[in-house]
Backbone bond lengths (Angstrom), bond angles and torsions (degrees), N, CA, C in turn:
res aa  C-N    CA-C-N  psi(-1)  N-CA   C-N-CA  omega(-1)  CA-C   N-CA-C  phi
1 X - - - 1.470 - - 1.526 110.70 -
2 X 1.407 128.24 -56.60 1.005 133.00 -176.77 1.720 112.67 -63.94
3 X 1.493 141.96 -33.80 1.271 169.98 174.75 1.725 93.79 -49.25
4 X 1.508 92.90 -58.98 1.730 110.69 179.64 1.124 120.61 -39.47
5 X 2.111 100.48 -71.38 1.247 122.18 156.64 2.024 119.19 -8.64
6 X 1.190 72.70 -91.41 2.232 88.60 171.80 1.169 95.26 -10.39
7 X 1.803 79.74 -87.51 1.576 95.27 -162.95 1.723 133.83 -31.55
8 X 1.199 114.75 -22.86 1.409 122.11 -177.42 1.346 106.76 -87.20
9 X 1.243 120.04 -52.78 1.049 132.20 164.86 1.313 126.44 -37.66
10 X 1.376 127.46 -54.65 1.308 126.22 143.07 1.490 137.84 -44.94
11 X 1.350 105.41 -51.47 1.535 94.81 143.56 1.358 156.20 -78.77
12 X 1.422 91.60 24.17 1.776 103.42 -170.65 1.752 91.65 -121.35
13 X 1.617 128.73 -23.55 1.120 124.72 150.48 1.617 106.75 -53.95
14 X 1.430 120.47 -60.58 1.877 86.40 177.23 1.202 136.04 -114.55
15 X 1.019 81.66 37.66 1.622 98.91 155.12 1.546 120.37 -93.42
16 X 1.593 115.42 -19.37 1.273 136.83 163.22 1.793 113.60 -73.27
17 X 1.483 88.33 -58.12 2.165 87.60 165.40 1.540 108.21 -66.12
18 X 1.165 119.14 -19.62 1.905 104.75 -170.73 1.528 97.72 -101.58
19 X 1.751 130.21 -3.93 1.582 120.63 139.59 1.376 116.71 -59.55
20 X 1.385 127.34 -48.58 1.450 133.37 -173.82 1.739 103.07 -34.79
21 X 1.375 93.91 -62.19 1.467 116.66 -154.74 1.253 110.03 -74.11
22 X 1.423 124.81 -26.52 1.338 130.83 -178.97 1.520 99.01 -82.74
23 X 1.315 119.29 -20.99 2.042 104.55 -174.79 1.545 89.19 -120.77
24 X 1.035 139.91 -11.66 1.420 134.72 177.73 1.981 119.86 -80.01
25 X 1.775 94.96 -53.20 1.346 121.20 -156.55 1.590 110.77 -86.74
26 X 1.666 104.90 -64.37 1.339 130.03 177.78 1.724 110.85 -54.48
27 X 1.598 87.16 127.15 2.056 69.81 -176.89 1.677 123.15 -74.16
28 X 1.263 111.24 145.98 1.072 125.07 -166.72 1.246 123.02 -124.70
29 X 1.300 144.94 146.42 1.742 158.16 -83.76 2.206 86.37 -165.17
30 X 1.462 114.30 113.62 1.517 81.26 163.54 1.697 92.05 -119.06
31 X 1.006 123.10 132.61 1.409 137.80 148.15 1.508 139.03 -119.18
32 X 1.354 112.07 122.55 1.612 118.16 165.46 1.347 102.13 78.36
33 X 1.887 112.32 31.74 1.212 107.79 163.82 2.224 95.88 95.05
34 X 0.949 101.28 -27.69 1.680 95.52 -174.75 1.626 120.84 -115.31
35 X 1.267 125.77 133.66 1.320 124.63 -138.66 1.672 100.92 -111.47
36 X 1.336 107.50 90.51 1.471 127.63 164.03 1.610 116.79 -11.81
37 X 1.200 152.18 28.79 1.484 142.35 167.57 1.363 128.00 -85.58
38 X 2.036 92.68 174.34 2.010 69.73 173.29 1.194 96.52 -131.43
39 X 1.271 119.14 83.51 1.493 130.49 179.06 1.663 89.80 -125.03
40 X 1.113 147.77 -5.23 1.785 105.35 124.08 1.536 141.04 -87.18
41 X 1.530 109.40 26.65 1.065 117.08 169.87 1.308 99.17 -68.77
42 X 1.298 142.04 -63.94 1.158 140.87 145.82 1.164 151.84 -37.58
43 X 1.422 107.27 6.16 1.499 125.10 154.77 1.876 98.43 -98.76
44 X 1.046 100.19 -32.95 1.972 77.38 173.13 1.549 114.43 -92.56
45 X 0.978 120.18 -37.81 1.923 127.59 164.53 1.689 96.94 -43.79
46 X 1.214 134.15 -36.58 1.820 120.04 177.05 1.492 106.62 -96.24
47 X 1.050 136.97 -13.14 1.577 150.39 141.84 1.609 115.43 -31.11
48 X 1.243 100.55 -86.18 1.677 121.25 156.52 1.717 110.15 -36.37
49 X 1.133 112.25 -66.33 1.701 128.39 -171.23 1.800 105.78 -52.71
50 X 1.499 101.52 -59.24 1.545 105.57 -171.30 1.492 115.42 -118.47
51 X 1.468 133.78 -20.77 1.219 155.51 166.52 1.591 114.16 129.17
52 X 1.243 124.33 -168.08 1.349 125.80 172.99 1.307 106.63 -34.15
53 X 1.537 102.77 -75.59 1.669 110.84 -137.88 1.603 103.05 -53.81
54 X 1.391 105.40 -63.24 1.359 121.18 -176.73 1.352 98.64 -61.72
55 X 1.610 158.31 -22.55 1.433 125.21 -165.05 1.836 82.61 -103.81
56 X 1.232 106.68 -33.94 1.963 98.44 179.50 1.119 109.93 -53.99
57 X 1.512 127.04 -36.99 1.942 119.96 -170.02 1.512 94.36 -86.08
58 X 1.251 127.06 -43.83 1.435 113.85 172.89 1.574 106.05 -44.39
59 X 1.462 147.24 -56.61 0.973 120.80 -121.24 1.399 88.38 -111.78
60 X 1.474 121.93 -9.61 1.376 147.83 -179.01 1.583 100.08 -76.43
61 X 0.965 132.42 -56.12 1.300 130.64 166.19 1.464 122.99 -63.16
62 X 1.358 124.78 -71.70 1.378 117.94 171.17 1.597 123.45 -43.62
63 X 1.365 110.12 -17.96 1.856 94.87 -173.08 1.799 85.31 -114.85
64 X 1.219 117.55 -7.08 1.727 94.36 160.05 1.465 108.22 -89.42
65 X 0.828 130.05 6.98 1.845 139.75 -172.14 1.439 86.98 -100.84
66 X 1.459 138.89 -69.13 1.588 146.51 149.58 1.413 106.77 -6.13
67 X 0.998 114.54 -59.43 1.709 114.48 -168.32 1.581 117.18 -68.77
68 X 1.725 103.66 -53.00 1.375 95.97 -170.36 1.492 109.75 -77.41
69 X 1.162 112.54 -4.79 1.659 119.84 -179.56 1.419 101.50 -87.47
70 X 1.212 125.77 -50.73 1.466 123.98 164.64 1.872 123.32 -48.16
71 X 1.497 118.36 -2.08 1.396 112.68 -130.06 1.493 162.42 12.34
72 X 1.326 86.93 64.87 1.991 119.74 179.91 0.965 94.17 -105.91
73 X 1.732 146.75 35.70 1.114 147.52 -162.68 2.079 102.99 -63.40
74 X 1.188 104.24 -33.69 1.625 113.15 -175.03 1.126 109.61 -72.43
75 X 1.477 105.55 -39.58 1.770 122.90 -177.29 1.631 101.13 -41.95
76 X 1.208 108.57 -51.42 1.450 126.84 -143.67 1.350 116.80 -46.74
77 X 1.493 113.07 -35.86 1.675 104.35 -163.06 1.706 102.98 -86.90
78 X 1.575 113.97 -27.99 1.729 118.32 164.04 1.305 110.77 -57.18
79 X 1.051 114.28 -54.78 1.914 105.93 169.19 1.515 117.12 -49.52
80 X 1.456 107.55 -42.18 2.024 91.94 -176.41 1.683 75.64 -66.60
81 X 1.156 134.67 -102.76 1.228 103.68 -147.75 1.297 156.64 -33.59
82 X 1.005 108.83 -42.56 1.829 126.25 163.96 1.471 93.32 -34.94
83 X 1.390 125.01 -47.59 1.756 130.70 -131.25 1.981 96.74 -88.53
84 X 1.957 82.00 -34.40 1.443 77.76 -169.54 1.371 120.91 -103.99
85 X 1.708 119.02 14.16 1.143 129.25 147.37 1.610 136.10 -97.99
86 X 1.385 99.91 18.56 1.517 129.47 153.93 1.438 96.62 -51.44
87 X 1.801 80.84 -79.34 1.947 108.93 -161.20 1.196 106.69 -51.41
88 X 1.161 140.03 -33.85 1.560 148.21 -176.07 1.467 100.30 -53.05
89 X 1.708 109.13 -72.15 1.518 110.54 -165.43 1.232 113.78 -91.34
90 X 1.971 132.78 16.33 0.628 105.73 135.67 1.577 147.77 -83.02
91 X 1.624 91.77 -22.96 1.339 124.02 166.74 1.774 103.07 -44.09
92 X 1.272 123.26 -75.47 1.409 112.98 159.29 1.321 142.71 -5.63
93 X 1.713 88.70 -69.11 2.055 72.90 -175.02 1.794 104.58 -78.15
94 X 1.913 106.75 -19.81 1.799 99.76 -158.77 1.196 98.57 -74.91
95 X 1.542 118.69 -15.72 1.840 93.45 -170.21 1.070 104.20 -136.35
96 X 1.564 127.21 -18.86 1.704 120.37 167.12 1.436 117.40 -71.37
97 X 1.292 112.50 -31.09 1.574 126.74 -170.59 1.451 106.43 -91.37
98 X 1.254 117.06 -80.02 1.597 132.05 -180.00 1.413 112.75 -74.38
99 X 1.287 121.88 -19.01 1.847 119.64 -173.36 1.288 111.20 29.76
100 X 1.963 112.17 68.90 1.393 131.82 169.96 1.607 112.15 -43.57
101 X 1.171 97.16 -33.05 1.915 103.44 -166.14 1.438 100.40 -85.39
102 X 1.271 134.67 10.73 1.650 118.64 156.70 1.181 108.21 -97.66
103 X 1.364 104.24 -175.73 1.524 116.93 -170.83 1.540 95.67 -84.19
104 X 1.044 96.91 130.47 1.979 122.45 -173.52 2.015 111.26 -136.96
105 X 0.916 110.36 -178.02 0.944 128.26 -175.63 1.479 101.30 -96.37
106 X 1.349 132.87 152.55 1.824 131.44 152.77 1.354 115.77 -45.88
107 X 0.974 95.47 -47.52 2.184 107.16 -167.99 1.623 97.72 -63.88
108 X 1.426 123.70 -46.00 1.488 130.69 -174.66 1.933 107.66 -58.09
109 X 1.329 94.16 -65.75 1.610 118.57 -179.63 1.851 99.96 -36.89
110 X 1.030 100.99 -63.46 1.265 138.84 -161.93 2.095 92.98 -46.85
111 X 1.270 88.52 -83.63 1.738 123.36 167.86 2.070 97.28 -33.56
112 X 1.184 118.65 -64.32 1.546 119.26 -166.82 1.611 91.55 -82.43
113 X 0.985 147.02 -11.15 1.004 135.82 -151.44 1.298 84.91 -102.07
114 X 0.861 135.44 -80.88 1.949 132.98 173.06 1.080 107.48 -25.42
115 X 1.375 129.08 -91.03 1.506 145.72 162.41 2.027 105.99 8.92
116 X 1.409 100.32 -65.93 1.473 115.62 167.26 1.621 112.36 -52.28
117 X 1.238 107.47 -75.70 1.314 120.21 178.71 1.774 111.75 -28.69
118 X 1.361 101.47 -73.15 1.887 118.11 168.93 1.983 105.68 -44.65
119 X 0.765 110.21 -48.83 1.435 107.07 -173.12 1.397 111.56 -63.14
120 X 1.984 117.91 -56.96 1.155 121.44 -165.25 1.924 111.86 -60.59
121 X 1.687 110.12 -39.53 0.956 127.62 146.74 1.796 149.18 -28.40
122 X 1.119 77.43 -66.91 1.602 101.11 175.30 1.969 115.19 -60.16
123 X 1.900 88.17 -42.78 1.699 95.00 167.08 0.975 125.49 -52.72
124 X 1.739 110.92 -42.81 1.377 130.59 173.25 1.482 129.60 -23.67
125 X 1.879 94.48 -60.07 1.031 121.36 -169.74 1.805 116.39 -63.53
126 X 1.499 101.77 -16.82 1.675 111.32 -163.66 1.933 85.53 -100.77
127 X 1.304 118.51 -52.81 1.213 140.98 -131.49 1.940 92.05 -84.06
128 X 1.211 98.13 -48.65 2.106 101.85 -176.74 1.316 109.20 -57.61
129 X 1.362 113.73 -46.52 1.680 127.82 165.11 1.067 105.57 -22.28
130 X 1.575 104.90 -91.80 1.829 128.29 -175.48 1.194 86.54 -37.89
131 X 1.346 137.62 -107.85 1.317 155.76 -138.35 1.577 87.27 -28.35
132 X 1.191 128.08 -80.88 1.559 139.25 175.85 1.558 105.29 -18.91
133 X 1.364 118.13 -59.66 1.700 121.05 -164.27 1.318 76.79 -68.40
134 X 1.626 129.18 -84.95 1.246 115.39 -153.43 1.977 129.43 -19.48
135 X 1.384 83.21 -61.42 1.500 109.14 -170.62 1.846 117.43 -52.04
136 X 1.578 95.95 -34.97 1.180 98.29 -167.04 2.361 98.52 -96.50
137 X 1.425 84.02 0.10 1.523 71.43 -175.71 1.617 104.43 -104.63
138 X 1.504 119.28 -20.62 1.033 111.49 -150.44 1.867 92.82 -110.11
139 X 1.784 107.27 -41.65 1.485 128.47 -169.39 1.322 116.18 -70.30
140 X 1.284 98.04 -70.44 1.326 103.84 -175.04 1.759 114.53 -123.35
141 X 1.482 132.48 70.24 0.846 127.10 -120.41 1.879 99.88 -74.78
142 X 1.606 116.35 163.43 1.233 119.16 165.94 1.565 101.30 165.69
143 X 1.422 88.65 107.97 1.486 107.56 -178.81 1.613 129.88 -61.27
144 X 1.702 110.53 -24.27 1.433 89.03 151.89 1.620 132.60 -88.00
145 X 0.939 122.83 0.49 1.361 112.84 -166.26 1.623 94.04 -108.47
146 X 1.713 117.88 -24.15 1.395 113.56 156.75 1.992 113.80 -62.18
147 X 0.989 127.54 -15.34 1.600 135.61 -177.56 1.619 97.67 -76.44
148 X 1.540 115.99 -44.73 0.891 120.36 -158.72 1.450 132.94 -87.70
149 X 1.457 88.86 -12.65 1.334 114.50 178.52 2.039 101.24 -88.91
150 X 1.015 105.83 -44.81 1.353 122.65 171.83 1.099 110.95 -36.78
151 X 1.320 128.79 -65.77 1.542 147.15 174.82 1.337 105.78 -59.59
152 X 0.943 140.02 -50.14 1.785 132.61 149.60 1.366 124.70 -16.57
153 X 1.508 95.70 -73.49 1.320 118.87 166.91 1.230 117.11 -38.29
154 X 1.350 122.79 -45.85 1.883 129.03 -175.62 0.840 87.44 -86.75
155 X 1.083 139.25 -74.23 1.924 112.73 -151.50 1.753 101.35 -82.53
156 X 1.315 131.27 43.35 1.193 140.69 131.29 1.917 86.67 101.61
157 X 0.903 107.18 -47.86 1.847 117.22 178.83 1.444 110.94 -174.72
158 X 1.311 107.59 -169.53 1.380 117.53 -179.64 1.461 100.88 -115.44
159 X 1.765 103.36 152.29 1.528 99.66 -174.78 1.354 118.30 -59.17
160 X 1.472 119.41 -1.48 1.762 108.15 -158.26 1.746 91.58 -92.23
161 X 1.604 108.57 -24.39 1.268 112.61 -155.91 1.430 94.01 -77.76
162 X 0.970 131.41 -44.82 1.545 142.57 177.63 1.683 109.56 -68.41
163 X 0.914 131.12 -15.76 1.867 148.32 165.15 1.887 106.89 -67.84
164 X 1.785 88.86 -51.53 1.511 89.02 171.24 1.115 129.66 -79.37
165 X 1.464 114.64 -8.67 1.849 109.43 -166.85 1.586 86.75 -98.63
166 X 1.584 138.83 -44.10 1.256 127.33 167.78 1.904 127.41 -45.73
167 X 1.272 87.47 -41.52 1.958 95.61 -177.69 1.599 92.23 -57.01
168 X 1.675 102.96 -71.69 1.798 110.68 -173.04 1.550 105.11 -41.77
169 X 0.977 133.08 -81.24 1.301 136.17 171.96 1.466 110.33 3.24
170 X 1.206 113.88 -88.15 1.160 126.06 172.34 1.398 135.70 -27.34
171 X 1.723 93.18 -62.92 1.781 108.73 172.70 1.315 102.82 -64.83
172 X 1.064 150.27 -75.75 1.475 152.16 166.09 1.649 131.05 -20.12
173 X 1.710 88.90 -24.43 2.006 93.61 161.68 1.384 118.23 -103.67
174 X 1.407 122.03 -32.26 1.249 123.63 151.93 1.525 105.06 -45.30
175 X 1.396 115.47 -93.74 1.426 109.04 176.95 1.519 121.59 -0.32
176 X 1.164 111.31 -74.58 1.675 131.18 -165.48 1.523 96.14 -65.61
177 X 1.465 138.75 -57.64 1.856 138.63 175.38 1.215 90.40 -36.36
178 X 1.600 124.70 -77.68 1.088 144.12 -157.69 1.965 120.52 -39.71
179 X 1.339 99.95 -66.79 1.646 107.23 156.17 1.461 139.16 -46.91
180 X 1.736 104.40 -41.78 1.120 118.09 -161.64 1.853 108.93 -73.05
181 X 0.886 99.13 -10.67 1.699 91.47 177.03 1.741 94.39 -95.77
182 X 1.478 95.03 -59.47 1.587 83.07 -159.24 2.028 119.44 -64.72
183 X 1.516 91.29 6.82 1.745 89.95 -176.15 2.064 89.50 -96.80
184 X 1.145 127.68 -11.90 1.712 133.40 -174.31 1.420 86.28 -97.03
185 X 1.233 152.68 -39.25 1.322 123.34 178.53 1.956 110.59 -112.90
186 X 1.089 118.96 57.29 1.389 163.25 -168.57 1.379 96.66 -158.14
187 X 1.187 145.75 -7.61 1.483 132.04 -160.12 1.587 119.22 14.78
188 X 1.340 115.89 32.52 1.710 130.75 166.13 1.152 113.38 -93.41
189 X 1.823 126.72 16.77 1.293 102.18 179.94 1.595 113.70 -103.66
190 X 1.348 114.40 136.30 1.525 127.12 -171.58 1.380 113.22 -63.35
191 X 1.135 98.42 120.10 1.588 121.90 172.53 1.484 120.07 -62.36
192 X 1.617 136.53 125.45 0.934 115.90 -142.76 1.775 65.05 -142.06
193 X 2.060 99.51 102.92 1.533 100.38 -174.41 2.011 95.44 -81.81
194 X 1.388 105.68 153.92 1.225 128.12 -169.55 1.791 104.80 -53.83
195 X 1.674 109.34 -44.46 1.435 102.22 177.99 1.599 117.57 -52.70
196 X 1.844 102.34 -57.40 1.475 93.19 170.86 1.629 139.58 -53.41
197 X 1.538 108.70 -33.77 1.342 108.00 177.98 1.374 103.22 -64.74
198 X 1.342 126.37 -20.09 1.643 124.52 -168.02 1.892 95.96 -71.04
199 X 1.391 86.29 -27.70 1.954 92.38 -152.00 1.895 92.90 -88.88
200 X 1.085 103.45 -21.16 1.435 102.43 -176.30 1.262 111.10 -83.08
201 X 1.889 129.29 -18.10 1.184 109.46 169.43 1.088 118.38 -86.25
């Protein structure tokens, strides 16, 4: 148990540096106000990898660590959240719903692994909006960038935001097929015990 412990932990540190690097490092696209990376590919690849809790605070930390280093220093505390209700629902469907971490078939893994990916994502896409209107109407108030968030919101998102949940998507299930054998015969792949995946959705 404790061995386990580590182990996640260590991989949820880089899985937190390989968010940095994916919205910091990797070149990146800004349009319509929203900044093209794939540093939540790596908030759902530590989702998948370790479950919600641990791949959401990883990815919640590294891309608010991204921001204020970038200077989005304000951005920052909506991103740990946004980041870490990725990890939550992906954590949800991959290991409360589908329980990715047993022995499955490829086609299954494969199949939930998207499914997860699209969902944790896809929420994103409705959920950063809101969070934004909220924040800016209720938090920190300022009526255009609360307007603007609004208008997001109605026309469902903006194309860049929907550019990113497809790119991430993608990189993050490849990613995750890709590892998952060779980290089980490495015997390095993280055990994702049933209480936590319960606690991570």
């Amino acid at each position: 148990m404790k061995n386990d412990k580590i182990t996640k932990i260590t991989y949820a540190g880089l899985m937190a540096a390989l968010c940095y690097v994916g919205y910091a490092v990797f070149p990146a696209i800004n349009a319509s106000g929203t900044k093209v990376h794939v540093g939540n590919a790596f908030v759902v690849l530590g989702a998948l990898l370790l479950g919600g809790l641990y791949g959401g605070l990883a990815g919640a930390v590294g891309l608010s660590i991204a921001d204020i280093i970038s200077g989005y220093a304000a951005s920052a505390p909506r991103t740990f959240i946004c980041k870490l209700v990725i990890g939550l629902i992906v954590g949800l469907v991959a290991h409360k719903i589908a329980k990715i971490s047993d022995d499955h078939k490829k086609a299954y893994i494969f199949k939930w692994s998207i499914i997860a990916a699209i969902a944790g994502l896809a929420f994103n896409c409705v959920f950063e909006p809101s969070l934004k209107y909220v924040w800016y109407t209720l938090l920190t108030p300022n009526a255009e960038k609360a307007a603007s968030a609004i208008s997001a919101l109605v026309a469902v998102t903006t194309y860049a935001t929907i550019i990113n949940a497809v790119i991430n998507s993608v990189l993050a299930v490849v990613l995750y097929n890709a590892l998952r054998p060779a980290l089980f015969k490495a015997n390095l792949f993280p055990k994702v015990i049933k209480d936590e995946s319960q606690s991570a959705a």
